[in-house]
Residue frames as qw, qx, qy, qz and C-alpha x, y, z in Angstrom:
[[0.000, 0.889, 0.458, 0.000, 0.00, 0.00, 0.00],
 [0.422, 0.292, 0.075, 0.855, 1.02, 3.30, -0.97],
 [0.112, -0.882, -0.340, 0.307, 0.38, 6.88, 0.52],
 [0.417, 0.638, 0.009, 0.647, 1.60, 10.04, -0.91],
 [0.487, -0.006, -0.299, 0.820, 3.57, 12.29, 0.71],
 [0.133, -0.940, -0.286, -0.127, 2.18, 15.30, 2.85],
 [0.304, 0.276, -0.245, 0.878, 4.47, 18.50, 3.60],
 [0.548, -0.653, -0.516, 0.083, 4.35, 20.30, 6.67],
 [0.345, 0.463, -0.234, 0.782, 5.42, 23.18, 8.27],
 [0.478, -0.607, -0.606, 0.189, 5.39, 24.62, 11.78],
 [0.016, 0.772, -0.024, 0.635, 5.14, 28.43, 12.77],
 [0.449, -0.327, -0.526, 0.644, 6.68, 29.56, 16.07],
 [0.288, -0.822, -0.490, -0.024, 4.17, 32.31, 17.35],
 [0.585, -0.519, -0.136, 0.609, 6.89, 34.36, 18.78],
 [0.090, -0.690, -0.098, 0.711, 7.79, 38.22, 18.58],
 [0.040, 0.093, 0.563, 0.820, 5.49, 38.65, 15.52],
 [0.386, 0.176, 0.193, -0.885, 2.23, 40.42, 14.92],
 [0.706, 0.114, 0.651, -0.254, -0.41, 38.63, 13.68],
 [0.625, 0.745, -0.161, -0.167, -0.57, 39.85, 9.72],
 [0.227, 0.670, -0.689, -0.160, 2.75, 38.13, 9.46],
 [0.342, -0.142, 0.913, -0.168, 2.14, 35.15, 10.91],
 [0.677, 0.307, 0.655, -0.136, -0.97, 34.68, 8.70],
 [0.252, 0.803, -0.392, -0.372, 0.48, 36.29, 6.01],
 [0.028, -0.531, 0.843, 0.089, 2.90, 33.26, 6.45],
 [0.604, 0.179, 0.760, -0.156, 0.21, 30.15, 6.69],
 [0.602, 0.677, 0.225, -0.359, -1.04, 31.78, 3.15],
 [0.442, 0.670, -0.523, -0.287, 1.88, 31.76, 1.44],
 [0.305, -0.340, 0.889, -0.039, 2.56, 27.95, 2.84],
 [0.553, 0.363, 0.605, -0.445, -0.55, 27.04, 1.40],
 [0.505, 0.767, -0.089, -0.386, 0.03, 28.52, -1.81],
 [0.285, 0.559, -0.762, -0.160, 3.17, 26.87, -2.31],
 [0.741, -0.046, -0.646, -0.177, 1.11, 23.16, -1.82],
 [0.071, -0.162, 0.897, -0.405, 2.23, 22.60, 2.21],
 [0.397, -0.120, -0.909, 0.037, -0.60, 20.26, 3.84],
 [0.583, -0.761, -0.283, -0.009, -1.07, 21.15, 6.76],
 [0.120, 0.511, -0.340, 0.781, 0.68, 24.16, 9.25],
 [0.711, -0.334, -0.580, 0.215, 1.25, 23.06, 12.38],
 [0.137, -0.738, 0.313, -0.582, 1.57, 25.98, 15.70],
 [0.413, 0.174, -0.770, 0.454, 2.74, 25.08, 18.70],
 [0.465, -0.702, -0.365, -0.398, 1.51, 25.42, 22.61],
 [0.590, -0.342, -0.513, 0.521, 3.77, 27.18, 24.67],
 [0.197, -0.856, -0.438, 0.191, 3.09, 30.00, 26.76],
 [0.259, -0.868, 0.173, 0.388, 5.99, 32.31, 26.50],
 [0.731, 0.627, -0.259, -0.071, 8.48, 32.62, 23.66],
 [0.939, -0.202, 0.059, 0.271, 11.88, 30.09, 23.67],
 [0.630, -0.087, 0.059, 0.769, 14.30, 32.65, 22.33],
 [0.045, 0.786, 0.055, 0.614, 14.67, 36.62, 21.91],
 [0.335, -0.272, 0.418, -0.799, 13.01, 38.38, 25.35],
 [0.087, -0.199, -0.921, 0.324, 11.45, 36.59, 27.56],
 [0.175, 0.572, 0.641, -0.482, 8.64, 39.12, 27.39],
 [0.029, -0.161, 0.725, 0.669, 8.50, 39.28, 23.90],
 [0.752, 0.034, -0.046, -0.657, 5.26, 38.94, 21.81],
 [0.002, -0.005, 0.999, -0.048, 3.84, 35.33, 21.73],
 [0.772, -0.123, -0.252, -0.570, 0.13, 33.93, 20.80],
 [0.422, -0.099, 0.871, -0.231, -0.81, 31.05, 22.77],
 [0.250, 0.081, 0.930, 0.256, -2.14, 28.07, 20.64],
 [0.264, 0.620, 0.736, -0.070, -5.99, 28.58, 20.56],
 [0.216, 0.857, 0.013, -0.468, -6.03, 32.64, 20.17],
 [0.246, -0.438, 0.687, 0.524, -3.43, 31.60, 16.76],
 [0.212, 0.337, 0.908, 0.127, -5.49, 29.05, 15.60],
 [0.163, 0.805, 0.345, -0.454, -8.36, 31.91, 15.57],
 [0.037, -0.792, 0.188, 0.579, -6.18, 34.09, 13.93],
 [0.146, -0.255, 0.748, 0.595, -5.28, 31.79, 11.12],
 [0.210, 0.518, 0.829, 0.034, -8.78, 30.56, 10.66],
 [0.122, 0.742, 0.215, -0.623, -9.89, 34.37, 10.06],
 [0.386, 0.736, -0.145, -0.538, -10.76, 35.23, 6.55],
 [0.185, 0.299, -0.862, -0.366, -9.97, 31.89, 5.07],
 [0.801, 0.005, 0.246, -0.546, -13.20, 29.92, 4.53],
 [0.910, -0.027, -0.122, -0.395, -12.81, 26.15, 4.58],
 [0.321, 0.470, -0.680, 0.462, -10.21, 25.78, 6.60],
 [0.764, -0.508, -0.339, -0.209, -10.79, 23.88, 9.57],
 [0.141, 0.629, -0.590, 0.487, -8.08, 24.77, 12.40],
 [0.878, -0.469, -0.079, -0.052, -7.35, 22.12, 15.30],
 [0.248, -0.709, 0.659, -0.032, -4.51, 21.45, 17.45],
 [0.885, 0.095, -0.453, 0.042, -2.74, 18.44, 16.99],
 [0.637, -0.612, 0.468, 0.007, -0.75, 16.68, 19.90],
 [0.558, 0.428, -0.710, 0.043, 2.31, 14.74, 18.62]]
């Protein structure tokens, strides 16, 4: 049994505004990715410590905004 291949990519939330970050899921999309994968930690892992940062769900939102038939969920690994 065969399966074809799925591409993937994962955005790190971290000291960016939203318009870039979905800026970025659109252009992953355009270029064929799969599926765009965000993460779920609270605070960013490198820069400032009090740096921007989205937490999972309020992201998810944010990508799901003005793209109809997208369906955003988290995924646990």
């Amino acid at each position: 049994m065969t399966r074809p291949i799925r591409i993937g990519v994962q955005l790190q939330p971290q000291h960016a505004d939203y318009a870039p970050i979905r800026r970025a899921v659109a252009e992953a999309e355009e270029a064929g990715v799969d599926i765009v994968f965000n993460w779920d930690h609270f605070v960013p892992l490198y820069g400032e410590a009090d740096g921007k940062h989205f937490e999972c769900w309020t992201m998810l939102g944010a990508w799901a905004a003005g793209r109809p038939g997208r369906r955003p969920a988290p995924r646990s690994v």
